[in-house]
C-alpha positions as a printed Julia matrix, in Angstrom:
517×3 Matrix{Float64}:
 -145.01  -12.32  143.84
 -145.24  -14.64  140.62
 -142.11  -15.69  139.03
 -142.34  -12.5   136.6
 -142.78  -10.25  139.18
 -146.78  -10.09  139.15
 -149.12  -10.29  142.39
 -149.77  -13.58  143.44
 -153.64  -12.71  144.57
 -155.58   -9.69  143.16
 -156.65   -6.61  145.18
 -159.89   -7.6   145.13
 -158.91  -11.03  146.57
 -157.03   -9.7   149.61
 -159.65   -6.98  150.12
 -162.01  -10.05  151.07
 -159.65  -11.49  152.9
 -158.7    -8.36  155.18
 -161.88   -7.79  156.32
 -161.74  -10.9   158.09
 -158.85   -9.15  160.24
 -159.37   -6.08  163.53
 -157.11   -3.18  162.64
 -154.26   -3.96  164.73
 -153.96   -6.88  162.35
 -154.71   -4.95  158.8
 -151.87   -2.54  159.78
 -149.59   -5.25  160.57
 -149.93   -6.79  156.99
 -149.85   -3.7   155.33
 -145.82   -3.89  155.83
 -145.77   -6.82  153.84
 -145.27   -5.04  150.37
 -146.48   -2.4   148.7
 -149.57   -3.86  146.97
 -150.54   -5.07  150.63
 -149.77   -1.86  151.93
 -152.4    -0.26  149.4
 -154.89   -2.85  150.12
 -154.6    -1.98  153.69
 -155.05    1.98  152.96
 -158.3     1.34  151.05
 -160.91    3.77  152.13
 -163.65    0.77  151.57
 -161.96   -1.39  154.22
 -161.52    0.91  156.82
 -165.47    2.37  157.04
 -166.27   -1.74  157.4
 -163.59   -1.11  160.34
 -164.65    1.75  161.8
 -168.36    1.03  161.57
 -167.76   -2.5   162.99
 -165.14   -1.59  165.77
 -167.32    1.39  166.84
 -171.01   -0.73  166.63
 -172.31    2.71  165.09
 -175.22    2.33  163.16
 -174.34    3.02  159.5
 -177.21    5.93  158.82
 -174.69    7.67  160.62
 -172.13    9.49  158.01
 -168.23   10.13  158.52
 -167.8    13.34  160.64
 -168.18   16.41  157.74
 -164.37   17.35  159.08
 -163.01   13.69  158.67
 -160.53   13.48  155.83
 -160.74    9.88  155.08
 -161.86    6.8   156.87
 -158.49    5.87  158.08
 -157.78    9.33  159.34
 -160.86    8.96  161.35
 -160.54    5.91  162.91
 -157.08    6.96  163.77
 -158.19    9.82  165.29
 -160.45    8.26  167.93
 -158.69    5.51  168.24
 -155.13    7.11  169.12
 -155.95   10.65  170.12
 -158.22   10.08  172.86
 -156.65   10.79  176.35
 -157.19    7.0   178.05
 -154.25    6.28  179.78
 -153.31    7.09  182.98
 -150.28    8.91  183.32
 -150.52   10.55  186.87
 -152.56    9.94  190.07
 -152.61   13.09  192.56
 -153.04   12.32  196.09
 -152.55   15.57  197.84
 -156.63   16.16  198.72
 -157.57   14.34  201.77
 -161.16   14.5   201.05
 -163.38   14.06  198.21
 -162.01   15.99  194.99
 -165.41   17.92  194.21
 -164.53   19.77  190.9
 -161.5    20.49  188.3
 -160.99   23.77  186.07
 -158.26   24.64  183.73
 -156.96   28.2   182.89
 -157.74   29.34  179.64
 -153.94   28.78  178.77
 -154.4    25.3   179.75
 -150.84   25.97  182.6
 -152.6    25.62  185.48
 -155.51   24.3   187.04
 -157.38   24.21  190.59
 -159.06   21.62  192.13
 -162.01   21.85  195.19
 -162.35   19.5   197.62
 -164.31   18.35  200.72
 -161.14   18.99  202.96
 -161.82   22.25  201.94
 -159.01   23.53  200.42
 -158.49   24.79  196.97
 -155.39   23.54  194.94
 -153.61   25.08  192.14
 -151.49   22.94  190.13
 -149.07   23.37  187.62
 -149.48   21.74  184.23
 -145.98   20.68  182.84
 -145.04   17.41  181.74
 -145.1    15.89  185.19
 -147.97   17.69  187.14
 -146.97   19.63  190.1
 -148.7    21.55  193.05
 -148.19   25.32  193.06
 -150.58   26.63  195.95
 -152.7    25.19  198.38
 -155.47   27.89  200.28
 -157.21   26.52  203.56
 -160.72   28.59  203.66
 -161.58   26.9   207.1
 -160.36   30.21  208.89
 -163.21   32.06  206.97
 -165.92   29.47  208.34
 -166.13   27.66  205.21
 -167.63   23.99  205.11
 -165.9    23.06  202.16
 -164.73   24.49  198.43
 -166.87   23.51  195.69
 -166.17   24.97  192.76
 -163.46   27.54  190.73
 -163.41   29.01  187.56
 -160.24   31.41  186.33
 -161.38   34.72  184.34
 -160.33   34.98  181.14
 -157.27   36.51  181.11
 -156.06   33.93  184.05
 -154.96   36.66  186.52
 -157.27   35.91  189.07
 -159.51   32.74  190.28
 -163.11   32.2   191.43
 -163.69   29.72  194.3
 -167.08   29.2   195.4
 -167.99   27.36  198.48
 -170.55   26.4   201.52
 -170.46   29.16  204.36
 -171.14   28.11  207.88
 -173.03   31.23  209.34
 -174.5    31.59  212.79
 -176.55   28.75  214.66
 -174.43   26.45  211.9
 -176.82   27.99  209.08
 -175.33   26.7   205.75
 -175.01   29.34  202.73
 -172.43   30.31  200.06
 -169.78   32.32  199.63
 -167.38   33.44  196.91
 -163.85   34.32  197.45
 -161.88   35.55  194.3
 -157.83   34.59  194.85
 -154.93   36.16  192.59
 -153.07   34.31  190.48
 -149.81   36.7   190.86
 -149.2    36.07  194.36
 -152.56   33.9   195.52
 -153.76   36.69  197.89
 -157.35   36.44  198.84
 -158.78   39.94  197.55
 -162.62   39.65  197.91
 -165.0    37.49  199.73
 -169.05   37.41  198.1
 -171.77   36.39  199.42
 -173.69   33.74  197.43
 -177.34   32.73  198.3
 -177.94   29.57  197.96
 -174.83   27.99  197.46
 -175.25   25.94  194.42
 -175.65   28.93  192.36
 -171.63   28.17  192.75
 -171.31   31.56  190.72
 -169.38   32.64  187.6
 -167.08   35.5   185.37
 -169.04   37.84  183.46
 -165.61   39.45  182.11
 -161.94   39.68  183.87
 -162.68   41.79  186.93
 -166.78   41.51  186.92
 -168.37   38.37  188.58
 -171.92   37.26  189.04
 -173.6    36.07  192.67
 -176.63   34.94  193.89
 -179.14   35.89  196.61
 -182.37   34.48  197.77
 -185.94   35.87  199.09
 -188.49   34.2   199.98
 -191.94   35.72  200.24
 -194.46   32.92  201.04
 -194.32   29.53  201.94
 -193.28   28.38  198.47
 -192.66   31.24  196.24
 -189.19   33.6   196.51
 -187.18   35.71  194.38
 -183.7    34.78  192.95
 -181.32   37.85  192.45
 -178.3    37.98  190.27
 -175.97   40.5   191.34
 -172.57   41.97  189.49
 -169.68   42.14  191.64
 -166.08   43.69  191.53
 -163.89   41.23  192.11
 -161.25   44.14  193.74
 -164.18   45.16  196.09
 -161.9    44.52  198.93
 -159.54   47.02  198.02
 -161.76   49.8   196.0
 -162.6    53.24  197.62
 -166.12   53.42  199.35
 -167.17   56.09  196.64
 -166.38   53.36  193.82
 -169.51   51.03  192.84
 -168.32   47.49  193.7
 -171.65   45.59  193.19
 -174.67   46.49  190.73
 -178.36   44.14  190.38
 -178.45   42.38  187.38
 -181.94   40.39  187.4
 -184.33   39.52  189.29
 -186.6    36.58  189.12
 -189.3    34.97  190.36
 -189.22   31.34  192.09
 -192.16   29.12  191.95
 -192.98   25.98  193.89
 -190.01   26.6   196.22
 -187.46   26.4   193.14
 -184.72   28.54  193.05
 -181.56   29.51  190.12
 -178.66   27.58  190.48
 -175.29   26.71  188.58
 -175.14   30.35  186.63
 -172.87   29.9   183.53
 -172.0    32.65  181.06
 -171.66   31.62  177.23
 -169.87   34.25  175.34
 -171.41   33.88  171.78
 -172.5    35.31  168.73
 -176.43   35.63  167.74
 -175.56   33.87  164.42
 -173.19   31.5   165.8
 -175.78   29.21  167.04
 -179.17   29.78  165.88
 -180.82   26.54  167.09
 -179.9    27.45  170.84
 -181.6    31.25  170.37
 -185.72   31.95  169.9
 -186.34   35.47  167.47
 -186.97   38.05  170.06
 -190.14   39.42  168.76
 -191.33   35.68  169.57
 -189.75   35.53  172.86
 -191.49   38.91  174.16
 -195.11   37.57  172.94
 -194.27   33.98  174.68
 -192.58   35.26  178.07
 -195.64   35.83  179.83
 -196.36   32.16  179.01
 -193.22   30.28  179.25
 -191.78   32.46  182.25
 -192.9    31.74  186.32
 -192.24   35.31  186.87
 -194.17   37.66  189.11
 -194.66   40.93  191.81
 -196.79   40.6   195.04
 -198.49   43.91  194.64
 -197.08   47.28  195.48
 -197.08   49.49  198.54
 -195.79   52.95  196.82
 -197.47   56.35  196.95
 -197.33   56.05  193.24
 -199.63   53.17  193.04
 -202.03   54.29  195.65
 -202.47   56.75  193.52
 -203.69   54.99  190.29
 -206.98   54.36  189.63
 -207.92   50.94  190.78
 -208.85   48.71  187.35
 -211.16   45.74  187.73
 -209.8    43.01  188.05
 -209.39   40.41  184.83
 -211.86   37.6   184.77
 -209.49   35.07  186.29
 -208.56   37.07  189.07
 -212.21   38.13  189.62
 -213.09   34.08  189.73
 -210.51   32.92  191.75
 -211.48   35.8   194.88
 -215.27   34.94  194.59
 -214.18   31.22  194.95
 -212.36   32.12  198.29
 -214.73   34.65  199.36
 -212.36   38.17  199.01
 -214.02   40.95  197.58
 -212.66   42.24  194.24
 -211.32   45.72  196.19
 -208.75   43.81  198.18
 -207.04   42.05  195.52
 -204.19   39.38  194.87
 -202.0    41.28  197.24
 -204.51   40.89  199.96
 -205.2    37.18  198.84
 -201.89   36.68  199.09
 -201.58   38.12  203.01
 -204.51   35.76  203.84
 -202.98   32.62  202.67
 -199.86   33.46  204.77
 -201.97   34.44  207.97
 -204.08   30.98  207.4
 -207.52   33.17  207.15
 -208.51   31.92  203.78
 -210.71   28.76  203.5
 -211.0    27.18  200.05
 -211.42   23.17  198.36
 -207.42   24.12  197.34
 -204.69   23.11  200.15
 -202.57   26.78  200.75
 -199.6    25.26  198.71
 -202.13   25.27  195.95
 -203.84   28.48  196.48
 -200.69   29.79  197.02
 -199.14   28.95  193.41
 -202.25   29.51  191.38
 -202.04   32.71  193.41
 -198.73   33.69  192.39
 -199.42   32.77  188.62
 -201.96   34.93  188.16
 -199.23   37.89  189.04
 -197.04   36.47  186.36
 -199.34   38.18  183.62
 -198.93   41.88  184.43
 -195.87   42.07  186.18
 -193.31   40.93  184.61
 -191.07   43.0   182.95
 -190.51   41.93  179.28
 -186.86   41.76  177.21
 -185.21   45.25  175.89
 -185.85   45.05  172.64
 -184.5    48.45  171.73
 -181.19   47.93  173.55
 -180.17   44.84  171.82
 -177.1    45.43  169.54
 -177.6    45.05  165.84
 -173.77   44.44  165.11
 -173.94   40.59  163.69
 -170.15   40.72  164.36
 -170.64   41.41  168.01
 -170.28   39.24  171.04
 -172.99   38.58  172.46
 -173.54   37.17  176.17
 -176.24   34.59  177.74
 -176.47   33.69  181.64
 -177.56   30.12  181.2
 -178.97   28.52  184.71
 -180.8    25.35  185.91
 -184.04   26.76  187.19
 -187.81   25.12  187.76
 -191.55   25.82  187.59
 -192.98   22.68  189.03
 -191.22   21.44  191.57
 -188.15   22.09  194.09
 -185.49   20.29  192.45
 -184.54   21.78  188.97
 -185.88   20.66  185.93
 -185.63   23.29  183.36
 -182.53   25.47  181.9
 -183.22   28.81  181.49
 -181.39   31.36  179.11
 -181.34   35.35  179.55
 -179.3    37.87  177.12
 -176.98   39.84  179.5
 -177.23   43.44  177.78
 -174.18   45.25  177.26
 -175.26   48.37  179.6
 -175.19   45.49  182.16
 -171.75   43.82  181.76
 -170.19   46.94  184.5
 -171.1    48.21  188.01
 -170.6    51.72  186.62
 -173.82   53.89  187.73
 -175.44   54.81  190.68
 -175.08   52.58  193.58
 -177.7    49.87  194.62
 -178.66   48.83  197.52
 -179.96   44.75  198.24
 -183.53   46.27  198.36
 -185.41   47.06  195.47
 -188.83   48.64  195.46
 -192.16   46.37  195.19
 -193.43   48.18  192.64
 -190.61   47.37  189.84
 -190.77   44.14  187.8
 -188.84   41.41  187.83
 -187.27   40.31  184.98
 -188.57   37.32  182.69
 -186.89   34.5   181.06
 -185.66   35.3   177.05
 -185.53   31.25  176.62
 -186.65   28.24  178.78
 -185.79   24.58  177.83
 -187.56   21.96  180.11
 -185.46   18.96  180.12
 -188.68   16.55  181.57
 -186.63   14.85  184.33
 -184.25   16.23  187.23
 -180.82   18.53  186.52
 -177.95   17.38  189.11
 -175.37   18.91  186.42
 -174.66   20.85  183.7
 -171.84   21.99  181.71
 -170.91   24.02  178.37
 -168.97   21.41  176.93
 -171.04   18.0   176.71
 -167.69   15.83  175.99
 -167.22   13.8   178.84
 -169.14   13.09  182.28
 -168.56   11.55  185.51
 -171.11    9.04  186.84
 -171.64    7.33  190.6
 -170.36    3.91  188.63
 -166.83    5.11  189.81
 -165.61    5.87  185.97
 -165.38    9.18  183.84
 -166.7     9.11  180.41
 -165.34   10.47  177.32
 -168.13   10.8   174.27
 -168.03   11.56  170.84
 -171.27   13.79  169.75
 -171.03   12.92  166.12
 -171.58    9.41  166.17
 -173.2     9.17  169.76
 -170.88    6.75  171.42
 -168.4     5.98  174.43
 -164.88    6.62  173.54
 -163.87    5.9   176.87
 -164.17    4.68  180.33
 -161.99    5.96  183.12
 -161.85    4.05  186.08
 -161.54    5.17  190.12
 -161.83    3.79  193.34
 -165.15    5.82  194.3
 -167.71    8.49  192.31
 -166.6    10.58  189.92
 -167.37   13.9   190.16
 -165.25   16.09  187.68
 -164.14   15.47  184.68
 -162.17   18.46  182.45
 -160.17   18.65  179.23
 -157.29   20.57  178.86
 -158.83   23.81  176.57
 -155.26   23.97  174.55
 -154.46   20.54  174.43
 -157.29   17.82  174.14
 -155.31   14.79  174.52
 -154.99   15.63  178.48
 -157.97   15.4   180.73
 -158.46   15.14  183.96
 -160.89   13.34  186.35
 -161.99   13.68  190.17
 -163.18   11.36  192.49
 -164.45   11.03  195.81
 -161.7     8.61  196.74
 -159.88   11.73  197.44
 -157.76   11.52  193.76
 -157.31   13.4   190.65
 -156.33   11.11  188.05
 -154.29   12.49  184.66
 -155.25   10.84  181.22
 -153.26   11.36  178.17
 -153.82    9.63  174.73
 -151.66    7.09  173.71
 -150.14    9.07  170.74
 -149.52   12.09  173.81
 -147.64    9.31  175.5
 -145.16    8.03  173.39
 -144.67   11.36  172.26
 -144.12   12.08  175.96
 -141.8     9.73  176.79
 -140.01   10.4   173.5
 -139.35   13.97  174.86
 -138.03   12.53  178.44
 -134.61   12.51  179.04
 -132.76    9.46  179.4
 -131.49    8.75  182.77
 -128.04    9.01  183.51
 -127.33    5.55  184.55
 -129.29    3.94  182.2
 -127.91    5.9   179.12
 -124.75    5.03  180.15
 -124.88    1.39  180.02
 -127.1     1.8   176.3
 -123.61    3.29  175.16
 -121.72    0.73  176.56
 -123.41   -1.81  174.87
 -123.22    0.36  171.51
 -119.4     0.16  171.58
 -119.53   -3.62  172.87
């Protein structure tokens, strides 16, 4: 200040010069005075901050929630669970996956040692429950998932069956006194399985028909199946669906959504019925009921007719018959048999498949609605598409007639409401894409907004799980093969943290000695 009382630089003056300073610097100065401390408030300064700290490119706008540009920058700067606050060693193997209950208390961990831990979330993490599935001939636990009213606890995992054939199994666990109550069969393991509702889970199960072609079924289990009466329906068929090129369904997720709520992820149904025939690998190998014998026999459509003349089957013996030659070797043709095979099986696609139920779908727009989302394939073995299919509300119990595993060959199997092809290979996917784990031995943490790293989270070894807290984002979590689960708060979670601690003894003692000294 001037000797009457004026600034001694203008606004505009120190503006210029604060720019020239990171943030750590601009707040500093800002308790100078009060015109300093205005300066270094100005919404002007802090987007040249936030767009220079960050390195986003400045076509990018402020997040539509953000209240100001200081708020923002604040916000991922301070509220971003980096530090590391806990390391849990109790695995002996590689930590394979982390889920939270939806009341963010508790959480279990999977692991190559095959256990599966439940741990307590208070302000110093604790372990609750540890379950050894090794008595059950389990290779290892692989994934968990709580329902949604936390009372009970998914854990999928690889089953060692006879001659040390690998599959999956399911075992659901409660929560009140961590009982095993049900054990489900899960074909092939990396389906890993999922909740459809609280007592209602969903399981996998595998055919295969030819060489390279098989059928994935979804089934709906009980999770009290253990414990029901015989005459009570513990398991129901959901879909059905048709594998080509040796792929098969794996990691099933259920997104509980409304139709309106996001209506970039969802195709109009009227489209998706005229497209599915198209966009859908889904077929039936022919029929062997009385009921078809007994139709009249149409001729076949022109590219069925061309593709028997080409192989030398007459038109009366069919796809079906085609089908039984390829698999016996007796068929000679310029196509190798994993060729004839597929073209074979895509020709079935186009009057066999069973298209979606229009007339069931619920008209409510305030309605939940339900997807089963899955990594899935068309063209090769490893995954490479997601698909999407509407689960029905007439579908969400096991209340009916009981169903057998077998279904008859003359039903259809199910097609496809939405398929995204992602044009490279899936090895994971998730509902939330906030943070990842990569082989670089570090966990990520992304913004989606502005398309950047927030931040990296180190370990000894891959990372394989990473997984926020659902009530309280400033916690996360992160798994690694080096046999750890690491807990991250953000730095405003931490001093609030140790704000909240209580003093010890000793040491508060001596801080009130040297008050009264």
């Amino acid at each position: 200040m001037d000797a009457g009382g004026g600034p001694l630089l203008p606004d505009s003056v120190l503006y210029e010069i604060f720019l020239y300073l990171d943030h750590v610097d601009v707040l500093s100065v800002g308790l100078v005075c009060q015109q300093w401390h205005a300066v270094a408030r100005d919404e002007f300064l802090w987007k040249e901050l936030f767009y220079r700290y960050y390195r986003i490119s400045r076509e990018v706008p402020r997040h539509p929630a953000a209240v100001s540009w200081y708020d923002e920058f604040q916000r991922l700067y301070d509220t971003i669970p980096c530090v590391e606050v806990q390391a849990l060693k109790e695995h002996n193997d590689q930590v394979l996956h982390l889920s939270f209950s939806h009341s963010g208390c508790l959480f279990a961990s999977c692991s190559k040692d095959c256990t599966v831990k439940i741990w307590s979330n208070e302000l110093d993490i604790s372990l609750q429950h540890s379950s050894n599935m090794r008595p059950y001939n389990w290779s290892y636990t692989q994934f968990s998932q709580f329902n949604s009213d936390d009372s009970l606890l998914l854990v999928s995992g690889v089953f060692v069956g006879p001659h040390n054939s690998s599959s999956g199994e399911i075992a659901v666990i409660s929560m009140e006194n961590f009982t095993l109550l049900s054990r489900v069969r899960n074909k092939p393991y990396d389906v890993f399985g999922c909740w459809l509702n609280e007592t209602n889970l969903i399981s996998g199960n595998l055919h295969r028909i030819g060489r390279i072609t098989s059928c994935s079924v979804l089934w709906l289990n009980n999770a009290f199946q253990g414990i029901e009466s015989e005459n009570v329906n513990v398991v129901k068929r959901l879909f059905k669906i048709q594998n080509l090129n040796a792929s098969t369904i794996r990691t099933v997720m259920v997104a509980d959504c409304s139709r309106y709520d996001s209506p970039d992820l969802l195709l109009d149904y009227e489209e998706q019925l005229a497209a599915s025939t198209s966009t859908c690998p889904v077929f039936d190998l022919g029929s062997d009921s009385e009921e078809e014998e007994a139709k009249p026999k149409q001729a076949p459509e022109p590219a069925v007719q061309e593709l028997l003349d080409d192989v030398g089957v007459p038109a009366e013996d069919g796809l079906q018959q085609l089908f039984d030659d390829i698999m016996e070797g007796r068929v000679r043709s310029a196509m190798t048999d994993t060729e004839l095979e597929t073209k074979v099986a895509e020709l079935f696609v186009r009057n066999r498949t069973k298209p979606p139920e229009l007339n069931l779908l619920s008209t409510d727009s305030n309605s939940k609605t339900k997807y089963l989302i899955f990594t899935t394939g068309c063209l090769t073995y490893s995954p490479h598409q997601i698909g999407i299919k509407r689960i029905l509300p007439h579908q969400m119990t096991t209340a009916g007639p009981v169903l057998g595993e077998e279904r008859r060959s003359d039903e259809f199997f199910d097609s496809l409401d939405h398929v995204i092809d992602i044009h490279g290979h899936i090895i994971g996917m998730g509902l939330s894409p906030d943070h990842s784990g990569a082989e670089d031995r570090h966990g990520y943490i992304w913004d989606r907004h502005y398309n950047i790293c927030l931040a990296k989270l180190q370990h000894d070894n891959v990372v394989n799980s990473v997984a926020f807290s659902p009530v309280e984002q400033e916690l996360l979590l992160t798994a690694s093969d080096d046999t750890t689960i690491k807990v991250w708060r953000s730095p405003r979670a931490v001093r609030s943290q140790q704000a909240r601690r209580p003093r010890p003894r000793k040491l508060l003692f001596s801080w009130l000695l040297n008050q009264k000294s």
